[in-house]
C-alpha positions in Angstrom: -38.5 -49.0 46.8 -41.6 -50.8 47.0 -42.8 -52.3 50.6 -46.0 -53.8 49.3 -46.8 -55.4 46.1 -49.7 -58.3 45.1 -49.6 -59.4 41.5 -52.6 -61.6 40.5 -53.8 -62.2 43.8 -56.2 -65.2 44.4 -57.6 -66.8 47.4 -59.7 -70.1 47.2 -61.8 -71.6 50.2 -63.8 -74.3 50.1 -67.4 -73.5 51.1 -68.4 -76.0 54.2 -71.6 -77.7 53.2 -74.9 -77.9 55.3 -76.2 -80.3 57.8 -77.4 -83.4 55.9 -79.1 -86.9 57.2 -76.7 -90.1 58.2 -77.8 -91.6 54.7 -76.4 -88.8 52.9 -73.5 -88.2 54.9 -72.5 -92.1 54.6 -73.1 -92.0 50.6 -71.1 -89.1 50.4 -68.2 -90.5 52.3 -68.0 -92.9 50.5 -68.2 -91.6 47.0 -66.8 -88.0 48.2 -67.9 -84.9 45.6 -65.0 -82.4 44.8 -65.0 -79.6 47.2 -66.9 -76.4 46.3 -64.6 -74.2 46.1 -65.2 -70.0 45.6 -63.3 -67.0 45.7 -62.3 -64.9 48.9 -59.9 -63.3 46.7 -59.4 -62.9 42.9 -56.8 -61.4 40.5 -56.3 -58.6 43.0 -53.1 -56.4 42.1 -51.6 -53.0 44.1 -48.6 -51.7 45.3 -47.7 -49.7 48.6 -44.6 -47.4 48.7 -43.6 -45.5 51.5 -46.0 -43.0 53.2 -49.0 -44.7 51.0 -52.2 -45.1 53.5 -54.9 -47.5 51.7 -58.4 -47.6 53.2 -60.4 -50.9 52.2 -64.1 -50.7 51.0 -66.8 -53.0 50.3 -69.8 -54.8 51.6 -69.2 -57.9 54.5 -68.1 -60.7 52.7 -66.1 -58.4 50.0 -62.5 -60.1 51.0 -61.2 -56.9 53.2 -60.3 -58.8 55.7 -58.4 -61.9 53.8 -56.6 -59.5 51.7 -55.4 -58.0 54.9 -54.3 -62.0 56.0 -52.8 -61.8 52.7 -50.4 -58.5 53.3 -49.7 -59.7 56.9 -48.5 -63.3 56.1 -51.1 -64.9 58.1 -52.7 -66.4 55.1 -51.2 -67.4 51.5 -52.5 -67.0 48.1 -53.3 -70.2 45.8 -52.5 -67.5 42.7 -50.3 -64.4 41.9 -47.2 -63.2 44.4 -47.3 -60.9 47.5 -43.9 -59.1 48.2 -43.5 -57.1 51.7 -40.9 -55.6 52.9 -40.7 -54.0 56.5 -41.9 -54.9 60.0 -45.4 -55.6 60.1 -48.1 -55.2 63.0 -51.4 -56.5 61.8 -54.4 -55.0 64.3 -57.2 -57.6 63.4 -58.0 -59.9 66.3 -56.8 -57.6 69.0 -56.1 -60.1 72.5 -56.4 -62.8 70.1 -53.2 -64.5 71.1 -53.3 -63.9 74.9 -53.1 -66.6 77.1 -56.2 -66.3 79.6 -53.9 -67.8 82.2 -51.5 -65.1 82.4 -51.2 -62.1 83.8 -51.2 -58.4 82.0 -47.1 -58.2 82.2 -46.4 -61.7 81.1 -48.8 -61.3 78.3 -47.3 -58.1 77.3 -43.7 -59.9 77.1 -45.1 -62.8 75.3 -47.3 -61.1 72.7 -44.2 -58.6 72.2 -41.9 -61.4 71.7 -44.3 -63.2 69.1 -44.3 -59.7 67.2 -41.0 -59.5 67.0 -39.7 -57.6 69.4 -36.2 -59.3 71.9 -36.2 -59.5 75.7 -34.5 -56.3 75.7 -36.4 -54.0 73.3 -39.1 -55.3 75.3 -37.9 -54.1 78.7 -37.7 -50.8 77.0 -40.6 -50.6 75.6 -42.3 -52.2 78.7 -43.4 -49.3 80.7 -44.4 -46.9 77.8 -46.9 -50.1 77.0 -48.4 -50.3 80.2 -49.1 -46.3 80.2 -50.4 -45.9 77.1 -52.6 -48.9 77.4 -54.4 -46.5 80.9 -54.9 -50.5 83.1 -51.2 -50.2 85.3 -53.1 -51.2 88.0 -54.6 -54.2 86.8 -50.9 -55.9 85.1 -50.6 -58.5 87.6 -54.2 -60.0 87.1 -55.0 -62.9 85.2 -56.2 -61.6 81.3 -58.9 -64.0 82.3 -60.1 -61.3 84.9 -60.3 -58.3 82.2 -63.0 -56.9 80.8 -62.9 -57.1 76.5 -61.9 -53.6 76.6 -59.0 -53.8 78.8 -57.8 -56.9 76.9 -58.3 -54.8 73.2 -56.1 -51.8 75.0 -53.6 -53.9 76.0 -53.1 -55.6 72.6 -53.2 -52.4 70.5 -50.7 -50.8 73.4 -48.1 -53.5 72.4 -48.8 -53.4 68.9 -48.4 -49.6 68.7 -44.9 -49.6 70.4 -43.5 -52.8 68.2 -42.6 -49.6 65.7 -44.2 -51.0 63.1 -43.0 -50.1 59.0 -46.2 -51.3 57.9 -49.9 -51.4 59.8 -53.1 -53.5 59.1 -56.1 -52.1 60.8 -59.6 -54.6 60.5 -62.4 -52.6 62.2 -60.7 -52.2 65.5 -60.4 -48.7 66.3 -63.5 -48.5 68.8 -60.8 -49.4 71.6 -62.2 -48.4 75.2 -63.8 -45.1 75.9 -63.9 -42.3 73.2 -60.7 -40.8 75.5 -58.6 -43.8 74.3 -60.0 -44.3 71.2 -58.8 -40.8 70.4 -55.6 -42.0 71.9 -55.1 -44.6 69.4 -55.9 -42.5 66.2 -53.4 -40.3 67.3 -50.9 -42.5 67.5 -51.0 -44.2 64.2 -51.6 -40.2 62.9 -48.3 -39.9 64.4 -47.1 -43.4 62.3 -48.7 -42.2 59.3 -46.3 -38.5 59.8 -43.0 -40.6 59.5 -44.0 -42.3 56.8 -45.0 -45.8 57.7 -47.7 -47.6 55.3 -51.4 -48.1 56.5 -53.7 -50.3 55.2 -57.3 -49.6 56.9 -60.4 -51.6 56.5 -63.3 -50.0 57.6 -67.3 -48.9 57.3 -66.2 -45.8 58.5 -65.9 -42.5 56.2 -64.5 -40.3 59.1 -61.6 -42.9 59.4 -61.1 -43.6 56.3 -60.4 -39.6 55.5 -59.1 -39.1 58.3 -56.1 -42.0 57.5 -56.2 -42.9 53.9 -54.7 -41.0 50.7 -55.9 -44.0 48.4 -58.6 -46.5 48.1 -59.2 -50.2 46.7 -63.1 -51.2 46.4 -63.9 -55.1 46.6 -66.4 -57.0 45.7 -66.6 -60.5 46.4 -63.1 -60.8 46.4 -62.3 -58.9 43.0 -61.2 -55.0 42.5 -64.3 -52.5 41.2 -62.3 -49.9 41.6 -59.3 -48.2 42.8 -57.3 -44.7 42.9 -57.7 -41.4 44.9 -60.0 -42.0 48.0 -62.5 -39.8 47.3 -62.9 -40.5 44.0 -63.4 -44.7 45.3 -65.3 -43.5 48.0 -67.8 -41.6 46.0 -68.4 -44.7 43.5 -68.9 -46.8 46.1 -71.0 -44.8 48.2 -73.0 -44.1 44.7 -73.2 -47.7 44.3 -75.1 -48.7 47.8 -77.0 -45.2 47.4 -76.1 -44.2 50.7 -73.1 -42.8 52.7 -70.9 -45.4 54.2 -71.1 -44.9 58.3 -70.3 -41.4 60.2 -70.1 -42.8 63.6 
């Protein structure tokens, strides 16, 4: 059975326009122009079954990062239909939803709780988060008193034992020190073993080949190309006449 499908995909924002004098402004409010409108997203169409690991290339700006908003239900398409089935973690604004006001612990609880998890999966879960996330000592400090890096360990700790079926990755893997970073690969090497889907966007070849089996290459918001990874890798890489990023 299929746990990820896009038919037709389109995304439409509205570009914001720039600065202009009170005159303007004032004539335009009162005889408003239609929006400009372009596409983040356009006709894009895949499918994910299980064990399928999809790394996403393309310049900034190419829509990796809205088709990930897309998969994860935190944005919705103007065109086509998205189907997904299976728990979801989406790792793209790690700490984003912490409450600066609140300790480590009662962020841990909350954030779990908005991803899905009950009070008593939770207390479970609860001290295998805190290891893995290497700040024990710091849980009963304000987030507001972390350093970014402690905040981005914390967040991918509880994301990572929500037992995803299905993980988003945006550019977030340089978590911490290279100890913990190596940490974090591991474990969503380990999520990739049993089968769960991945969908990585990144700049990075070694993580891309290191997590991926298949490849999608945008360009403003439409599909160049897509198939085996190296093959999409190579085209793209062709394309920019360089090799994406090593580090």
């Amino acid at each position: 059975m299929l746990a990820v499908r896009l038919d037709n995909v389109s995304k439409l924002y509205s570009r914001r326009r720039s600065r202009r004098f009170l005159r303007s402004a004032l004539s335009g409010w009162m005889r408003p122009a239609p929006h400009e409108q372009f596409h983040a997203l356009k006709n894009v169409s895949f499918s994910l079954a299980e064990g399928d690991s999809l790394a996403l290339v393309g310049p900034n700006g190419a829509g990796k990062s809205t088709l990930l908003s897309v998969v994860g239900g935190l944005s919705w398409p103007e065109e086509g239909t998205v189907s997904v089935s299976g728990h979801v973690a989406a790792l793209l604004e790690l700490g984003s939803g912490f409450h600066q006001d609140l300790t480590g612990a009662e962020n841990v609880r909350l954030n779990a709780a908005l991803l899905g998890l009950s009070r008593k999966q939770t207390n479970a879960r609860f001290d295998q988060i805190v290891e893995f996330s290497g700040i024990a000592e710091f849980m009963d400090e304000p987030i507001r008193t972390y350093s970014a890096g402690m905040t981005m360990r914390l967040a991918f700790s509880v994301a990572m034992h929500v037992e995803p079926e299905i993980l988003l990755i945006d550019e977030v893997l340089a978590v911490g020190d290279q100890a913990f970073q190596m940490k974090c690969t591991g474990k969503i090497l380990e999520l990739k073993d049993e089968g769960k889907i991945l969908v990585c966007a990144s700049h990075v070849t070694q993580t891309l080949r290191l997590l991926c089996n298949r490849a999608i290459w945008l360009d403003h918001g439409q599909v160049v190309e897509q198939g085996a990874l190296s093959q999409v890798l190579g085209a793209y890489e062709a394309s920019t006449g360089k090799a994406i990023s090593h580090e």
